[in-house]
Rosetta silent file (secondary structure, phi, psi, omega in degrees, C-alpha in Angstrom):
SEQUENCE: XXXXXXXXXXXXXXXXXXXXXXXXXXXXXXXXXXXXXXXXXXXXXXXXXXXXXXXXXXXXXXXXXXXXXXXXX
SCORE:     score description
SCORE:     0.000 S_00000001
   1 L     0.000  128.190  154.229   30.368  -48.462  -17.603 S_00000001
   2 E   -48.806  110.676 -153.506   29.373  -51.086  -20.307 S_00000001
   3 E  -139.513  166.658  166.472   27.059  -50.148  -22.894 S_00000001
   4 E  -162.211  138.177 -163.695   25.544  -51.759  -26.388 S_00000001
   5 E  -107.734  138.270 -172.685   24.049  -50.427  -28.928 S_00000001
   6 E  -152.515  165.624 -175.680   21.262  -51.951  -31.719 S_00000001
   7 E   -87.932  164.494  171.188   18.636  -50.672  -34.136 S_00000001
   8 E  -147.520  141.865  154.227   14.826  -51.562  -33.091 S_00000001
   9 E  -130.564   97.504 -148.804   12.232  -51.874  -35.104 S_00000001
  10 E  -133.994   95.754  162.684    9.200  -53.062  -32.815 S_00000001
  11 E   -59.804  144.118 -164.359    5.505  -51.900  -34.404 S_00000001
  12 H   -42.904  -51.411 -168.572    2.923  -51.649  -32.079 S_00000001
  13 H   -39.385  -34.932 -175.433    1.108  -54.640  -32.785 S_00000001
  14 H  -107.893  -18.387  154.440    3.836  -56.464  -31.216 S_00000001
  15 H   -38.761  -50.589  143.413    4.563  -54.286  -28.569 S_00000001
  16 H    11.994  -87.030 -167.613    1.046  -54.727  -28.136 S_00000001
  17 L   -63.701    8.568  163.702    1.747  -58.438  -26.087 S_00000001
  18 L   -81.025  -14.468 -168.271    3.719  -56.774  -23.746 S_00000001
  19 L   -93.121   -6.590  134.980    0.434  -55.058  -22.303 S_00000001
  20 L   -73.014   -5.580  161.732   -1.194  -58.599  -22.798 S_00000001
  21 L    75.990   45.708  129.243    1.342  -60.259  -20.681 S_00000001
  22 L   -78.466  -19.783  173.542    2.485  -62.549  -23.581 S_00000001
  23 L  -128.238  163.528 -176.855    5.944  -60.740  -23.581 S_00000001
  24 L  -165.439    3.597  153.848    8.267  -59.522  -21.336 S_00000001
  25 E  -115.979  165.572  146.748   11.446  -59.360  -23.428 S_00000001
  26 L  -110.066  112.590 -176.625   12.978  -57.794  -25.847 S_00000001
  27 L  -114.962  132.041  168.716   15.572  -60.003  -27.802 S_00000001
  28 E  -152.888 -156.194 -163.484   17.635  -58.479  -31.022 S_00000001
  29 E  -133.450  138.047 -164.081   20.929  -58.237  -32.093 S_00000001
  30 E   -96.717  170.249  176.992   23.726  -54.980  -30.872 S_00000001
  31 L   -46.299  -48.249  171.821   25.500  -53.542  -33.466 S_00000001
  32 L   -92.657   27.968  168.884   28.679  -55.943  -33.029 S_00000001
  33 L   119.232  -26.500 -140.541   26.882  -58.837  -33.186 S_00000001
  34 L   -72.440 -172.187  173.306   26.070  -59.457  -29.681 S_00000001
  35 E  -110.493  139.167 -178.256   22.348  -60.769  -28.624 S_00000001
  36 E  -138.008  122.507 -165.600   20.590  -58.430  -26.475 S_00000001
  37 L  -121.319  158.051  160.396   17.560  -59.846  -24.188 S_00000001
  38 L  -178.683  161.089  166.871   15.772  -57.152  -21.471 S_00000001
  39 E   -65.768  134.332 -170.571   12.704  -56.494  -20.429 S_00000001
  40 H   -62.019  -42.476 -135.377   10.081  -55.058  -22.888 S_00000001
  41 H  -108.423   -5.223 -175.680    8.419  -52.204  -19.860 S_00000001
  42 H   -86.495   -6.758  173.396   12.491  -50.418  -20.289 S_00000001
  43 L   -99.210  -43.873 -142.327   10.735  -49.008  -24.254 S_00000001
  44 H   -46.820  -47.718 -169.452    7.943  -47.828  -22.502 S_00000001
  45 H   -57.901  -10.021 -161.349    9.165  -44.006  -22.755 S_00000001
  46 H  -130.836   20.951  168.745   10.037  -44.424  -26.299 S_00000001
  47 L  -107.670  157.233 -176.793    6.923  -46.059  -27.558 S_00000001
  48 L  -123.234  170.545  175.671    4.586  -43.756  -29.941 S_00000001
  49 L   -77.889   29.885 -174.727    1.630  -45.053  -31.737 S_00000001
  50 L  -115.144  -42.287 -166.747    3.615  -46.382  -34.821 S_00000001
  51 E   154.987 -144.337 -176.646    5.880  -48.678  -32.524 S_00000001
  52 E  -159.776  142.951 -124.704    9.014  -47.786  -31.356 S_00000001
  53 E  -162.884   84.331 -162.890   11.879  -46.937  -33.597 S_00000001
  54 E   140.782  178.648 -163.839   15.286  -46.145  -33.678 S_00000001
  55 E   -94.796  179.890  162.208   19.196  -46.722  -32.598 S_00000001
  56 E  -176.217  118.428 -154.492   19.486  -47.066  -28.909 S_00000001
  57 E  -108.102  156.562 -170.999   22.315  -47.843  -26.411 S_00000001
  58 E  -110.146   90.208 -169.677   21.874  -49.958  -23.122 S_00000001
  59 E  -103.374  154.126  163.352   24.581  -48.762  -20.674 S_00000001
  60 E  -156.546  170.861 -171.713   25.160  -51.260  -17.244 S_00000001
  61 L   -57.991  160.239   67.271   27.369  -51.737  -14.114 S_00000001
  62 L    49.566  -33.184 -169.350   30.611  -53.368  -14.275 S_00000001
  63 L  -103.542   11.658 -158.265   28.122  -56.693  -12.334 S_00000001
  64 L    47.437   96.621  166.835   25.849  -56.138  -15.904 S_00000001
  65 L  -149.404   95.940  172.078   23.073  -54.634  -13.734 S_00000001
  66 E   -24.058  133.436 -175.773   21.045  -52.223  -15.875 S_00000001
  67 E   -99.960  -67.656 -149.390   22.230  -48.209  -15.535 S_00000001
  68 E  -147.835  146.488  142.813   20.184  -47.082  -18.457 S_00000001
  69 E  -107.655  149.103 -165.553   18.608  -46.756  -21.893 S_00000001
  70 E  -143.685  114.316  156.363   19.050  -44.045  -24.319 S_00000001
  71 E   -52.914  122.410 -178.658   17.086  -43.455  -27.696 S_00000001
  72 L   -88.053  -48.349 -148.537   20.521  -42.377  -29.844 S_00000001
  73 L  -153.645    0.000    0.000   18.296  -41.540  -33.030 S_00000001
């Protein structure tokens, strides 16, 4: 399985447009550099009323077909 890992720093306020239907990604940068786009509603479990926070790895299939996300930290 493939996985990648990046930092997030996403304060509510801008989570915020995903539950206003202005967003529906999430775009940052993994650890080695890569660009990492997904859908925004894959944080829900991990958002708190500050924002959401933390390392987090992205594992997928062998086709790239999301497996999973996992708050690391």
């Amino acid at each position: 399985m493939n996985e990648i890992v990046f930092d997030l720093q996403l304060p509510a306020e801008k989570y915020l447009r995903v539950y206003q239907g202005s967003a529906r990604e999430v775009v940052t940068r993994a650890l080695d550099g890569r660009t990492v786009r997904f859908p925004a509603e894959l944080l829900k479990p991990y958002l708190l009323h500050a924002g959401i926070f933390g390392r987090f790895r992205i594992r997928f299939d062998k086709n790239g077909r999301f497996q999973e996300i996992t708050k690391l930290s």
